[in-house]
Structure formats: structure tokens, C-alpha cells
VOGU-3710 file (C-alpha; in Angstrom, 3 decimals, decimal comma):
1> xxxxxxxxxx> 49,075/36,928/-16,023  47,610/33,609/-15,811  49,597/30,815/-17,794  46,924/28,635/-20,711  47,975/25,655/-18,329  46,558/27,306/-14,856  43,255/28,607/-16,990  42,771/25,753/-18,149  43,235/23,918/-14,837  40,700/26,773/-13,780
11> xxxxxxxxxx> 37,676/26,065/-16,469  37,940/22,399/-15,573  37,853/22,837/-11,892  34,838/25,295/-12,460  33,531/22,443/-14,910  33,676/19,807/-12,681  32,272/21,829/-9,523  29,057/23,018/-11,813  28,320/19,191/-12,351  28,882/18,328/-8,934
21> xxxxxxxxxx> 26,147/20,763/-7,890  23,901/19,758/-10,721  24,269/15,635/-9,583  24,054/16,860/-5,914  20,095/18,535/-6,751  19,329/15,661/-9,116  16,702/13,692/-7,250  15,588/10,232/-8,080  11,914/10,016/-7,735  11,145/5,766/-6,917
31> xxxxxxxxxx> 8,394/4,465/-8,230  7,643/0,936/-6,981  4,436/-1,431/-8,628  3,509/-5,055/-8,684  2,394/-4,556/-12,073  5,306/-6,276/-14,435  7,484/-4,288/-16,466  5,864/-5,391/-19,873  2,494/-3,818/-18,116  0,480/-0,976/-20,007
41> xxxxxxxxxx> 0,488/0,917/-16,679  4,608/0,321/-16,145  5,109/1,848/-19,744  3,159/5,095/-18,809  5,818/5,615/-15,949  9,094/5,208/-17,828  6,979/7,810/-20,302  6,300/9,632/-16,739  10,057/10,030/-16,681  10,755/11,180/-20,130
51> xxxxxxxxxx> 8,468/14,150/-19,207  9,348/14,757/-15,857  12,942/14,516/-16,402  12,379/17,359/-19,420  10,351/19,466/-17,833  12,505/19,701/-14,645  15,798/20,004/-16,711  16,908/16,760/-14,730  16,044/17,400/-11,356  13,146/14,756/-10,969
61> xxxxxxxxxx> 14,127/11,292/-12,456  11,699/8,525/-12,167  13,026/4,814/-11,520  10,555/2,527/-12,022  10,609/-1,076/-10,379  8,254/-3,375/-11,508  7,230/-6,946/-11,056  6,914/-6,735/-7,097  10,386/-6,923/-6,326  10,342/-5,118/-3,151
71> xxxxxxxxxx> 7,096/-7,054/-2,098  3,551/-6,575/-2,569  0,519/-4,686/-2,013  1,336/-4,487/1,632  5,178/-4,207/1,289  4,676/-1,577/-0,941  2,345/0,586/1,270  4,717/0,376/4,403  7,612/1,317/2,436  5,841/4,587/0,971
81> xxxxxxxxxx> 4,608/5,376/3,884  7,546/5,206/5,302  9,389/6,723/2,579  11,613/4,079/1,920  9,384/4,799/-1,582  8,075/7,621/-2,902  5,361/6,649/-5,162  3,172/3,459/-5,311  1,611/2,785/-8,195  -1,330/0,680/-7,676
91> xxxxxxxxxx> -5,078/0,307/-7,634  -7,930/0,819/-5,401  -8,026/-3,054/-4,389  -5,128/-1,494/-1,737  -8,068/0,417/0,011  -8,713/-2,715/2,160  -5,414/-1,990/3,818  -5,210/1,512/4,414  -8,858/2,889/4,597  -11,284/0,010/4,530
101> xxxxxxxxxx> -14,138/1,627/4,527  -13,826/2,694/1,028  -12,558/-0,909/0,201  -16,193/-0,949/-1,495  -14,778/1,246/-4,539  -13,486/-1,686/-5,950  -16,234/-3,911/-5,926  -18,225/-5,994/-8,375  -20,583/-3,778/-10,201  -20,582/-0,857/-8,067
111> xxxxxxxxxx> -19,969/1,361/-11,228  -22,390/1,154/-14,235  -19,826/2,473/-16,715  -16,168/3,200/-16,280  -16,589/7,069/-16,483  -18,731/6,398/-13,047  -15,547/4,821/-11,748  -13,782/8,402/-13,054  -16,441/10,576/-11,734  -16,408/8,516/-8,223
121> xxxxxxxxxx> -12,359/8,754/-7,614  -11,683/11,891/-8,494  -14,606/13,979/-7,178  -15,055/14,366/-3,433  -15,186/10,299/-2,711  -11,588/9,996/-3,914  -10,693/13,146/-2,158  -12,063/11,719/1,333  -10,705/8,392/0,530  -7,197/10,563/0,018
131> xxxxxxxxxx> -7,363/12,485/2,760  -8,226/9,596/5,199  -4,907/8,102/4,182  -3,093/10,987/4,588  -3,831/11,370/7,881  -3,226/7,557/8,920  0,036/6,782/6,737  1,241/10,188/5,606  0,152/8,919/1,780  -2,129/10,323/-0,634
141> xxxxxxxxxx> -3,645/9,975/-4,038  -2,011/11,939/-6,702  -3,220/10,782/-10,038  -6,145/8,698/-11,413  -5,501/6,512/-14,173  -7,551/4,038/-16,537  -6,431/0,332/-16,013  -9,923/-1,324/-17,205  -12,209/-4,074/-16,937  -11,280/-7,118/-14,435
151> xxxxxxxxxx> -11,538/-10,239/-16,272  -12,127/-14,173/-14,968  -9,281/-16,590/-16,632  -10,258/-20,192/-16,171  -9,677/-23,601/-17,795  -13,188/-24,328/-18,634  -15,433/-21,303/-20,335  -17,629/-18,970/-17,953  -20,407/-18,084/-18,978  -22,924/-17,685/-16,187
161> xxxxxxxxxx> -22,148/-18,010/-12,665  -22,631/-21,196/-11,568  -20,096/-22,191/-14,367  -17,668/-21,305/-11,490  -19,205/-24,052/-9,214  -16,022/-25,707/-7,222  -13,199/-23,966/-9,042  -10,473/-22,853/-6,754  -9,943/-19,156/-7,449  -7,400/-16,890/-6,669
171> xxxxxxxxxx> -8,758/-13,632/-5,161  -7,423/-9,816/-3,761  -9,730/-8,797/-0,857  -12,400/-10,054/1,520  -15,017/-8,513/-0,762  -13,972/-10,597/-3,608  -13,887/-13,893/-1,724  -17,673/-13,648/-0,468  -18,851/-12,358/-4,281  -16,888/-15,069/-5,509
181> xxxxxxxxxx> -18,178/-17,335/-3,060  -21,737/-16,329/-4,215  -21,109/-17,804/-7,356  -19,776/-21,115/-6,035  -16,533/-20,504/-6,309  -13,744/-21,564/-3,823  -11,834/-18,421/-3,369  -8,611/-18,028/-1,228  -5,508/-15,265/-1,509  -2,668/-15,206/-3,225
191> xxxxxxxxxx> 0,639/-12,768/-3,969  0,402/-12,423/-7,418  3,939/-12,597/-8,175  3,013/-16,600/-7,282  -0,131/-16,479/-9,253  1,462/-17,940/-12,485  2,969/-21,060/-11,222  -0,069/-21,707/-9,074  -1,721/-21,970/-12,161  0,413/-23,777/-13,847
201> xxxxxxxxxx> 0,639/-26,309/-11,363  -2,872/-26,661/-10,734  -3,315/-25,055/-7,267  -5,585/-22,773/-8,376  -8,355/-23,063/-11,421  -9,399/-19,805/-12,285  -8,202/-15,842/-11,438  -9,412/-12,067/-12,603  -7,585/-9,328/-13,764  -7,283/-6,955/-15,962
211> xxxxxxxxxx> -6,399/-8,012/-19,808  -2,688/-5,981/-19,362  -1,922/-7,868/-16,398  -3,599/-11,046/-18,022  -1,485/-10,832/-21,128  2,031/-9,608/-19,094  2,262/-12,164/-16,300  1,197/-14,655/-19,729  -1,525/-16,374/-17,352  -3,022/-16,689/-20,811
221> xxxxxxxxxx> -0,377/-19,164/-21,543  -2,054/-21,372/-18,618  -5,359/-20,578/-18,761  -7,485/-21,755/-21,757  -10,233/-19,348/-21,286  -10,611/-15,517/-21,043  -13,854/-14,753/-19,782  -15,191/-11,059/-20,415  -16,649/-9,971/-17,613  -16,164/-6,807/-16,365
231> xxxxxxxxxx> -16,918/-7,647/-12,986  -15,026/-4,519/-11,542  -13,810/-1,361/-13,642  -10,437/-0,642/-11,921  -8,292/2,247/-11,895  -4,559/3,278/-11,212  -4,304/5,125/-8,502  -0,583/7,044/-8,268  -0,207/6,727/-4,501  2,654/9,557/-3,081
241> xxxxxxxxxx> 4,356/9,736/0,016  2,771/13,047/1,399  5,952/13,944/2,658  7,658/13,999/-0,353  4,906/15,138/-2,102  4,965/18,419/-0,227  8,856/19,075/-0,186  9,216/19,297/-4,101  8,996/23,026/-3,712  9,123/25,120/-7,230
251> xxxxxxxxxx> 8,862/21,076/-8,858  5,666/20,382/-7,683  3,827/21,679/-10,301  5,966/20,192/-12,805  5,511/16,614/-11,375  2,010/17,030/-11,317  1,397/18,436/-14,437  3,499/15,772/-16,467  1,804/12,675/-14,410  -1,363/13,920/-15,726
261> xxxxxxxxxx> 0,357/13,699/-19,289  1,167/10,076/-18,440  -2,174/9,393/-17,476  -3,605/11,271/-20,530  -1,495/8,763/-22,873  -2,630/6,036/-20,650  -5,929/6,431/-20,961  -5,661/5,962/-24,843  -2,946/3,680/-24,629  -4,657/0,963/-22,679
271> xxxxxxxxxx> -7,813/1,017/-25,072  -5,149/0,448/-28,464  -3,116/-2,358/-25,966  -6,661/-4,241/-24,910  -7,313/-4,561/-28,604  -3,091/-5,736/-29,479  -3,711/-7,931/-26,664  -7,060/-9,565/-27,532  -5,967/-9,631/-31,536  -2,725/-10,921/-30,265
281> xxxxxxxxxx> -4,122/-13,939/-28,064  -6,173/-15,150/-30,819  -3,393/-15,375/-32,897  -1,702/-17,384/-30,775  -3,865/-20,000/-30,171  -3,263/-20,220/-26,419  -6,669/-19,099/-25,284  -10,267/-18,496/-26,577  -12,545/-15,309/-25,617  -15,806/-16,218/-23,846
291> xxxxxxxxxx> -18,593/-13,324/-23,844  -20,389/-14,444/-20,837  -24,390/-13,281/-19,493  -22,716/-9,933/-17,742  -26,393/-9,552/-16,343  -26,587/-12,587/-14,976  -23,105/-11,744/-13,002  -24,285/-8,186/-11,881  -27,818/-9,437/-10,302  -26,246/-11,823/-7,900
301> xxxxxxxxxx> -23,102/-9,927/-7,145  -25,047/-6,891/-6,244  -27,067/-8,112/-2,791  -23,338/-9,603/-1,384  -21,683/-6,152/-2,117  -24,823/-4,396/-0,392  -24,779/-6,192/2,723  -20,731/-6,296/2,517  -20,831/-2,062/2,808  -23,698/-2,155/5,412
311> xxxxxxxxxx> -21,441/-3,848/7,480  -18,075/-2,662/6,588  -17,353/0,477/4,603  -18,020/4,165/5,116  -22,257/4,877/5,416  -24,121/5,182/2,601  -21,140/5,202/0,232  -23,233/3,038/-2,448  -25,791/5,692/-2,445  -23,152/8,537/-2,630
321> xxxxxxxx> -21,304/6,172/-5,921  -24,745/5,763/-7,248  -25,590/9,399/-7,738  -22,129/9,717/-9,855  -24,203/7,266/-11,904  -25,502/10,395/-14,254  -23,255/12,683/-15,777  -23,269/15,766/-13,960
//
């Protein structure tokens, strides 16, 4: 008969084996952004783990690192593709370097409302644009989120364009630069982990984003004016390593069906932090909210973005977004 001593030693060694196998199927899913980590869109993937972490009894983990610190748009794309990664979350502005000719879907007034913008990426546009990806990187689109209207910050208030006349602007694609151009701005690149000291400092006058990533990289604290353009509606797009994607096996469905939880909260979440943000700002002091002649922005940007697909994005793609224009 077996001594209290040697059944104990038993139960523990059985104890100890059980979480051994548990740690060994545990499986960290990375989840790299250049967003910060104060960002709207960060917050709804730490909630993505709570979820995913639940629903999987702690076999999926997500570990979210923000800020850029493994690089940016480009560093980030090379590293999920090559699985270094496993998710990317970014926006559509990353089209330019992976399938350029729908670089277009995040342009200037391309979408008349932001449920266009919905409509557009995940009907059968988003699905080519996926799928075109897929094939080149081994990446794909696995969520659409809300991120919101792009914004112009600036030091002096915008109101139409010409109010942009000389202003050295900081912009994220080759589209951008020539609609930016249009208006008489100066327009050049730049990481946008360097974005806040540029502005600081003077190097650059003026930059667009959206009002989360406005308000958590605190350009507001160097820019006197937020300017409320909605120039482009922009999304989050959940970018996976296709890969990985396809070797969760029995978690699949459990990693996609708590992202789109994520995304639900997001969705409501961003409209609740836009308004924290803007009451939040004001309170401060440290900038002032311009309602510029939208109109005015829309007529001149939309000839540059027409010639700009002619030339370089997938044929007749505006005519394809335009008929998500309607709802269905």
C-alpha cells in the first residue's frame, strides 16, 4: 500500500505535469500597431484578449505592442508576413505597400459617409483587396474596425484650402502628398513615431489624423488648431498572418468571433472617446476646434484623386466605391 508521503509525491507530480501540458498549448497571439498604447484602437485589443483568452480557456493570449516599437508601417508588414508577427493592426493607408492598386480606398473623399467606407471594405472590394495580399505576402484582412474621420492639426486655423498655402505638412502616401499639394501645401513623409518632435521643433507646420491618434501622441499639445475636416473616413483593418490564421484549428472560430466583439465595442467606443477627447481639449486650453468649408475641401480634392486612380489603382475602382454610395 502506498505510504501518504509517496501519494502525495504522486498528486504533485501529476499536478505539475497537467500544468506543464496546459503552458506547453498556451499560445501567445502578437499583436503589433503603431497606434500608442493610450489609443482607442490599442484599448479594443487588450479587451480582444480578455475575450479571447475566456473563450479559449487560455489557449489564445493576445500581447499587444503599441507605439511602433518594432518599426512602422513597413516594419510591421514584413514582420507579419513573415510571421515574426501574427497580427498587424493598422489601417488601409498600408495598401500603398502591399496592393497599391487599392491604395485609392484611403483617399480624400472617396466615401460620402463612413457606412460607404463599411459597405466598401467589407463587401467584395475588401475581399479582393484581401485576397490580393494573401497571395503576395501570405497576409489577409480579418476584421474591419471604425477608427474615424482624419483631421488637419495646424498652428494657424484652416478653414478653406488655400489656408494651407506654404505650410510644411507631414503626410502617409503618395496620394496624400499630390491632394495636399493641390491645396498648396508642402507635403513630405514622415514615421510618425517622429511626428511629435517634428512639430514641436518646427520642422513641420501642420499634420492629419484621426482625433484618437491626435489626442494620444498629444500633437494637440503642439498644435494650436484642430481643423475638422474629414478629409478621409479611415478604418482599422486587423491584418493576420494567413499562416497562422489557418493553423488555429478548433480556435479559429473562437478568435474570430471575439475580434468581432472587439470591434463591436470599438465601434461605440470611439464615438463616446471623440466626444471625451474634443470636451477634454477644450478644457484644456491647448487647442481650439475650427469647423472648416468641408465642400470647399471635397471639390478640389476630388479631380487629383480621379486622375491619381486612372493612373495608378485597380480600373474603375471609383465607380465600383461609388455604387456602395446607396444602401443596398
Amino acid at each position: 500500500m502506498a505510504t501518504l508521503k509517496q501519494v502525495l509525491i504522486g498528486t504533485t507530480a501529476a499536478l505539475l505535469g497537467l500544468a506543464a501540458a496546459h503552458a506547453a498549448e498556451a499560445r501567445p497571439v502578437t499583436v503589433a500597431t503603431v497606434y500608442g498604447a493610450r489609443d482607442i484602437s490599442t484599448q479594443a485589443m487588450e479587451r480582444w484578449n480578455d475575450l479571447l483568452s475566456k473563450a479559449t480557456e487560455g489557449r489564445l493570449s493576445v500581447n499587444v505592442i503599441p507605439g511602433g516599437t518594432l518599426g512602422g508601417d513597413r516594419e510591421l508588414l514584413q514582420q507579419l508576413s513573415s510571421g515574426e508577427i501574427d497580427v498587424d493592426l493598422s489601417s488601409p493607408v498600408v495598401m500603398q505597400h502591399v496592393a497599391p492598386q487599392y491604395q485609392c480606398l484611403e483617399a480624400e473623399y472617396i466615401y460620402e459617409s463612413e457606412d460607404q467606407g463599411f459597405r466598401v471594405w467589407r463587401g467584395d472590394i475588401g475581399k479582393a483587396a484581401s485576397d490580393a495580399i494573401k497571395a503576395k505576402y501570405g497576409i489577409e484582412i480579418a476584421a474591419v474596425g471604425r477608427r474615424g474621420g482624419r483631421e488637419i492639426t495646424a498652428n494657424k486655423p484652416i478653414r478653406v484650402p488655400s489656408d494651407l498655402q506654404g505650410l510644411k505638412f507631414r503626410v502617409t502616401n503618395d496620394l496624400r502628398a499630390k491632394v495636399f499639394a493641390a491645396y498648396g501645401a508642402q507635403p513630405a513623409p514622415l514615421p510618425l513615431s517622429e511626428l511629435y518632435g517634428a512639430l514641436r521643433q518646427g520642422v513641420f507646420d501642420g499634420q492629419e489624423n484621426p482625433l484618437s491618434t491626435i489626442y494620444s501622441l498629444r500633437f494637440h499639445e503642439v498644435q494650436k488648431y484642430i481643423n475638422m475636416t474629414n478629409h478621409v473616413w479611415t478604418y482599422n483593418l486587423v491584418l493576420v498572418n494567413s499562416k497562422f490564421y489557418q493553423g488555429l484549428g478548433k480556435d479559429r472560430a473562437a478568435f474570430d468571433a471575439t475580434l468581432k466583439q472587439a470591434m463591436d465595442w470599438l465601434y461605440d467606443a470611439i464615438a463616446k472617446e471623440n466626444d471625451r477627447i474634443h470636451a477634454a481639449i477644450e478644457k484644456s486650453g491647448t487647442a481650439q476646434f475650427i469647423e472648416p468649408d468641408v465642400a470647399a475641401f471635397r471639390k478640389q480634392a476630388r479631380p487629383v484623386l480621379a486622375a491619381y486612380a486612372e493612373a495608378n489603382c485597380q480600373a474603375g475602382l471609383l465607380d465600383a466605391v461609388d455604387k456602395y454610395a446607396a444602401k443596398p
